[in-house]
N, C-alpha and C positions, 0 to 999 in steps of 0.2 A: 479105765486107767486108774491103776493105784497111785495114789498122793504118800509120800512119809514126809513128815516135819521132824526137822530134828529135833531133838527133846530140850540141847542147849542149844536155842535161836534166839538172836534178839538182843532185847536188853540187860546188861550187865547190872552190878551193885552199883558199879561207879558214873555210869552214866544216868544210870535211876535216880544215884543222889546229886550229882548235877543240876540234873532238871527239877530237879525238887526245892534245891535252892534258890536256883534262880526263880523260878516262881514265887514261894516266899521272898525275895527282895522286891516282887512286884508291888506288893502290897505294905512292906514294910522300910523300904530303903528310900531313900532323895532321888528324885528324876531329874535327869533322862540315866537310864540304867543301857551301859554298853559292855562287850563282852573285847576283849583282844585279843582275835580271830575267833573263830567259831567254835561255841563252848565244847559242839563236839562234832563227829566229819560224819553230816549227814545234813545234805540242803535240804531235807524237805522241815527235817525238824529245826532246823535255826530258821527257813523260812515262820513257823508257826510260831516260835518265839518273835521275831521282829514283828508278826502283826500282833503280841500281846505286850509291845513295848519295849523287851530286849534287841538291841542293837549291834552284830556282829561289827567291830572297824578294825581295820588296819595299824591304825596309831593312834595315841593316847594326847592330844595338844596340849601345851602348858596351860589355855584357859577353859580345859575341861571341869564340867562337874558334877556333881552330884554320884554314881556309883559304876564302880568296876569290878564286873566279874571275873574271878580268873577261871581260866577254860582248865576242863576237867583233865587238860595233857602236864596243867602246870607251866612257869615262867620261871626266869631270871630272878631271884629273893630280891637284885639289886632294884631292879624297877618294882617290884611292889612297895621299898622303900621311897620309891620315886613320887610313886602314887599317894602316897600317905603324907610326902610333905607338901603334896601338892592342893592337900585339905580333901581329896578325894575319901569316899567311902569303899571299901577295898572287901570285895566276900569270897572266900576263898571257895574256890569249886575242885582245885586236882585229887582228882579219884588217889583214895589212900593206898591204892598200890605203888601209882605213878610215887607216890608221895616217899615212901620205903625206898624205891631205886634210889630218888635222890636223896635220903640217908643214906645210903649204903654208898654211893660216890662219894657222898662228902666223910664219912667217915675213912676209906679206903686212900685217902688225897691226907686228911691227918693223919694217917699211919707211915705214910711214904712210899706207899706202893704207886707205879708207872698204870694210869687206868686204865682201862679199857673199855668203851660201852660197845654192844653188837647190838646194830638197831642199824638204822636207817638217819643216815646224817642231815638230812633237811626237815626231816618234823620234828614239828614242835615238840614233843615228849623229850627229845633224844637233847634239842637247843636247851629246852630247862636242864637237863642231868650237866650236861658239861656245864653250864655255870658252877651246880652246888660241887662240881671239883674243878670249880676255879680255872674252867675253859683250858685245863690243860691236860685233858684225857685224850685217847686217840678212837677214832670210831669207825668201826670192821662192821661190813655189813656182809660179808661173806669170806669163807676162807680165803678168796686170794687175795686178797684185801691185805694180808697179813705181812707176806715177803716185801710188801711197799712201805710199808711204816718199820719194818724192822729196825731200820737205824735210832728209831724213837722209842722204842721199846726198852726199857729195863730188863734187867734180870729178875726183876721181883714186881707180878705183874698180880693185878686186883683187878677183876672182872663184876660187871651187871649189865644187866641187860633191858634195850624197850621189852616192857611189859605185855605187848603185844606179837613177839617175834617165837618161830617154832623151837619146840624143844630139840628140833632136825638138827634147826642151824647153828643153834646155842652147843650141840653137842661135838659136829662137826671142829669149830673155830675154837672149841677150848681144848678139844685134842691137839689143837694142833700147836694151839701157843703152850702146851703141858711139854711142847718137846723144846720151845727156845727160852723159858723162865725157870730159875733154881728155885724159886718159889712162885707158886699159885694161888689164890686167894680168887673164889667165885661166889658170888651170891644171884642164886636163881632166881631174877625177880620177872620172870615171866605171871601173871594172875592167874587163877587158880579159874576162871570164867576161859582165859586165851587156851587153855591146858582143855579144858571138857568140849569145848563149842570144838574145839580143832579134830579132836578124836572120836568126836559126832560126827564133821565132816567126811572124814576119812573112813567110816561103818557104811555112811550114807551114799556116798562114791560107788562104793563095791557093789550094793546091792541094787543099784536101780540103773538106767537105761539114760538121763538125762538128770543133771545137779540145777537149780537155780539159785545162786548164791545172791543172798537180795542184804541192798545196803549200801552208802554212798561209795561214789566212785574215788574220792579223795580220802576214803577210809582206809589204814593200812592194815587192821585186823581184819577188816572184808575182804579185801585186796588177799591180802594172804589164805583166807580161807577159800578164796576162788583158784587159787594158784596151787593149794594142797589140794582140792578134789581134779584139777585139771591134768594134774600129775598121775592119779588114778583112774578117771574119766575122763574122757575127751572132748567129751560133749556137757561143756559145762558150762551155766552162762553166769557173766557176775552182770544184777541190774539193780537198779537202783527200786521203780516204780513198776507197776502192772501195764502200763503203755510199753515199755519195750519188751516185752514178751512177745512172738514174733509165730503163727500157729505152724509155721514149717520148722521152727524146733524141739513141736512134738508128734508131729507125724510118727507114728507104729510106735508111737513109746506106748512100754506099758504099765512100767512104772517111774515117776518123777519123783525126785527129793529135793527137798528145798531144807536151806537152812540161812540164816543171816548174822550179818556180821551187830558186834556190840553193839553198836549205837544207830539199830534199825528198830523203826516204832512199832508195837504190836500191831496198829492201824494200816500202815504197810504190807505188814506181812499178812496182818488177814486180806487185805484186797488181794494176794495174788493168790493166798490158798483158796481163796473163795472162786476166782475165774477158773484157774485149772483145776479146782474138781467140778466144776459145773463146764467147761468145755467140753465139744461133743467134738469129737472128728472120726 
């Protein structure tokens, strides 16, 4: 049975340097170091960080202290001011892509243009961008999305995008709002990491018999690269660890591809390349 990895798997810039931080605050920041939610969507690796001391929570208590990490998707600028009066140590972790989208909101919001973000309105990525335009953007997560907010819509509309959504859908929904605004204003902030891992996917789809898309199930670039190769293959599985791999999913295969999402750990990934090229069936 032939094995292909795809060539972009794995870990990103931004979640590399995530991890990188937070690590250095181990040794260098005030304890207890906690993150506000999980610095990036993959249980196995914020497991590993909480036994090295980081601490994914929920909420930040007014007699918190010592350091908060911000999670690589980015927050609200207002609560990191929150955090700082509150004597907190404050390390910024959002990947400098994430970090561009929310210039480009916040600049698109000073200009006067009606925003637009196309993403996914309940992650966290997408909760930071509408702060930096002042929670008054509107957010399309697929073209039909559109004819429901039209009454919110301006004529003069300013488009970004989560940094993790396809260039599919990105191309789709700004055709379509190009037919209800006299003016358009788009900045592609899709990452230059979402753009090659996605068109690795989609090479690795075509050519082989079975996809295993490896990577946390809460992850929405993973998420999405299972649902681009399912679109071309059908037998595609999205897993998180080497335990759900299942040997009746590759029965007569003969050849597998595996590729994973950003914030899956090379350790991960070698555990599953390592079973399925040593499986015999």
């Amino acid at each position: 049975m032939d094995v292909i990895l795809a060539k972009h798997a794995g870990y990103c810039y931004g979640v590399e340097r995530a991890l990188k931080i937070a690590k250095e605050a181990i040794a260098n920041c005030p304890k207890p170091i906690v993150t506000l939610g999980p610095i990036i969507h993959n249980p196995q690796v914020v497991n590993w960080l909480e036994e090295l001391g980081i601490h994914a929570v929920d909420e930040i208590s007014e007699k918190q202290k010592g350091t908060v990490i911000i999670r690589s998707h980015g927050i609200d600028p207002e609560i990191v001011k929150k955090f700082v009066s509150q004597g907190l140590e404050v390390i910024d972790a959002t990947c400098p892509f994430v970090k561009k989208a929310q210039s480009r909101a916040q600049q698109l919001t000073k200009e006067g243009y009606s925003v637009v973000i196309i993403g996914e309105r309940n992650h966290p990525e997408v909760i930071g961008i509408l702060a930096y335009a002042q929670h008054k953007a509107q957010v399309i997560e697929k073209v039909e999305d559109i004819e429901k907010l039209s009454e919110k819509l301006t004529k003069r509309l300013g488009v970004v995008v989560q940094t993790t959504q396809s260039k599919e859908n990105l191309g789709k929904i700004v055709g379509e709002l190009s037919t209800k605004a006299i003016e358009l204003k788009v900045f592609n902030t899709i990452c230059n990491a979402t753009q090659k891992s996605q068109a690795d996917a989609k090479d690795i789809a075509r050519k082989t018999d079975v996809v295993l898309v490896v990577g946390g199930k809460n992850s929405a670039n993973t998420s999405r690269l299972a649902k681009i190769c399912k679109q071309i293959n059908s037998k595609t599985y999205h897993i998180e660890t080497v335990k759900e791999i299942k040997k009746n999913m590759l029965n007569g295969v003969k050849r597998v591809g595996i590729t994973a999402g950003a914030s899956t750990a090379d350790w991960i990934l070698k555990d599953i390349l390592t079973y399925v090229e040593d499986l015999e069936i």
